[in-house]
N, C-alpha and C positions, 0 to 999 in steps of 0.2 A: 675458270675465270678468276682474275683478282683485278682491286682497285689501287691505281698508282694517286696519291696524296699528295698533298702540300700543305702544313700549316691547318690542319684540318679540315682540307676543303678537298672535294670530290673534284679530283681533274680527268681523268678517261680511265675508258676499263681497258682491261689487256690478258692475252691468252697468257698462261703459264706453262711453259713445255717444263715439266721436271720429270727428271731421267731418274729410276732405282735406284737405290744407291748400291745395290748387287750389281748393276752394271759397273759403278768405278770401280771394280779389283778387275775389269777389261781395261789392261793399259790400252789396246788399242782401240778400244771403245773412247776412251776421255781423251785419248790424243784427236781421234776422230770428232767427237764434241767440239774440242778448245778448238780446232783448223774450223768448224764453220763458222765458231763467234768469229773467229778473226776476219774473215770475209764478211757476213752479213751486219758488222756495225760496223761497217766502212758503209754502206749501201745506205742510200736518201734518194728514195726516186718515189713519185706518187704511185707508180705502177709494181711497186714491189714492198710487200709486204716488210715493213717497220721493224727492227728491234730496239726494244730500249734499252732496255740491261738484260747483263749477263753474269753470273755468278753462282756462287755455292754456298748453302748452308748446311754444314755438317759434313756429310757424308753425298749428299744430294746435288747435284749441277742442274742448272733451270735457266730457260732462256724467256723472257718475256718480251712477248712481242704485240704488235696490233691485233688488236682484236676486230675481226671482219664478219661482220651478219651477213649470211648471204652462204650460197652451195660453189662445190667446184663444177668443172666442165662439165667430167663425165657423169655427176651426179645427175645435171639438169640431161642432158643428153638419154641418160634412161627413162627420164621421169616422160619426155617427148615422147620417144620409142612406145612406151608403154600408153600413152597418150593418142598415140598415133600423129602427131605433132611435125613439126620440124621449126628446126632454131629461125626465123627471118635473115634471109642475105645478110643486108645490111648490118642486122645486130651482128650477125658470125664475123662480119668482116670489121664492125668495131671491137669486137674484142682481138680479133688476129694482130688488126693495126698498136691495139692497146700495151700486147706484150710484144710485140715488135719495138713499142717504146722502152721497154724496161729491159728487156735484151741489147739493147742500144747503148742504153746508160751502162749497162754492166761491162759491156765488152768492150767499152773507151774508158773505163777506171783507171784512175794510176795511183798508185803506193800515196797515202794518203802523207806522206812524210819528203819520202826519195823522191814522185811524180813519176815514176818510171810504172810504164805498164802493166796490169795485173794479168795481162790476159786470164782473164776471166773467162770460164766455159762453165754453163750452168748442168750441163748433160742428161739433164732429167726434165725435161719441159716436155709437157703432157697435160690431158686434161683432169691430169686429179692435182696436178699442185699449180691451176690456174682459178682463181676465185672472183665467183661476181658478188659482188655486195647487192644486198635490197634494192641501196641509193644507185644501184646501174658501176659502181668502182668495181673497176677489173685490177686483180694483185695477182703475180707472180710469186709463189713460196716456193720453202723448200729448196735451199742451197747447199743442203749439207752434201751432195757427191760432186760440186762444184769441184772443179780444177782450178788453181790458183797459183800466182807466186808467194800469197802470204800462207798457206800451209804448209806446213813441216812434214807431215805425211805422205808420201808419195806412192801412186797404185804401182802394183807389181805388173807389167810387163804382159801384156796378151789378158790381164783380166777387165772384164765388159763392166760395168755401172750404169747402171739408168732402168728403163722400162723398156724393152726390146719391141714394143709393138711402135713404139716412135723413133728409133733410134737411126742415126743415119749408119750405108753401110759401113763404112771405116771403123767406126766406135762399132758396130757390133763384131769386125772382126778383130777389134783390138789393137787399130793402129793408133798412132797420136792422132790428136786431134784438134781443130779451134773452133772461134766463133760462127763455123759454118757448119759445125754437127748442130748447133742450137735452131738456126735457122731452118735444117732442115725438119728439126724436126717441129719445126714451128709451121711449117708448109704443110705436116704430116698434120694438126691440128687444123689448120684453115682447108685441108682433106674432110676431112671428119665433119665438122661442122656446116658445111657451104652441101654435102653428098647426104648428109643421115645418116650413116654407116662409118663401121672400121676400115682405115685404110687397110689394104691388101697386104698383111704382113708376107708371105710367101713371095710376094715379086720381090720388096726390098730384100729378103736371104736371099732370093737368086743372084742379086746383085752385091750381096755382102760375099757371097760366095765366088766372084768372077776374080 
């Protein structure tokens, strides 16, 4: 955690993501860093987790972002299980609706300069980079395997990114993809939550497989 100032005055706290600095001699580690600031400080949506700066000191690259009290999905998810518990409809289905809003905002972004389309795909929507805060705030994190037109980086050809128990089949057999791998797997999340249980990975391979 660190505190972002003003003139000596305490204004919000904020995570501090700082990366090794043994990672920067991975050119393609920092190329991979710089490609997600460039997408995630374009992003201002209540339902997506904030950056506010991004930079280096030394040797070291750090992203400082919102700081959010509160657990991800799958964390509360075991905590129920273990509990013998289950999430309430209603709540499962305001958070579904909640990242449905911030997938929304993502996937209509355009180039904050040229206005042209980002198509944006977040490819990793799951319940470990969806977060409820204390105060009931649901954030969407976690852009860095995002697809973009502002990344420089581009994945090779048949290789998979994301979490394969959410994954829609296309993305897990490696095809292109858009804003309707996110949704799926945001279906695969409003599964989980609305049932108690892991969606059925083996039926999705069957049909990543067809």
């Amino acid at each position: 955690l660190a505190m972002i100032a003003a003139l000596g005055l305490f204004l919000r706290e904020v995570f501090l993501a700082a990366h090794d600095a043994e990672l920067t001699r991975d050119r393609e580690y920092v190329t991979r860093f710089i490609d997600e600031a460039r997408v995630v400080v374009t992003l201002n949506h209540a339902n997506i987790c904030h950056v506010f700066d991004v930079g280096r000191v030394g040797d070291e690259y750090y992203l400082a972002m919102e700081y959010i009290s509160g657990r991800d999905i799958r964390t509360i998810q075991d905590r129920c299980r273990q509990r013998e518990r289950i999430i309430p409809p209603a709540t499962a289905l305001h958070i579904v609706c909640e990242v449905l809003e911030a997938l929304d905002y993502a996937h209509r972004r355009n180039h904050p300069i040229s206005g042209e389309p980002l198509n944006l795909v977040h490819r990793d929507v799951s319940p470990q980079n969806v977060l409820v805060s204390f105060e009931g705030e649901v954030k969407l994190i976690d852009f860095g395997l995002a697809a973009s037109k502002l990344k420089v980086e581009r994945p090779q050809p048949n290789v998979v990114m994301g979490k394969m128990a959410c994954m829609a089949p296309e993305q897990a057999r490696g095809d292109p993809i858009d804003a309707r791998a996110d949704l799926f797997a945001c279906g695969v999340l409003a599964y989980e939550l609305l049932a108690g249980e892991r969606f059925p990975v083996e039926l999705r391979l069957r049909k990543a497989r067809q």
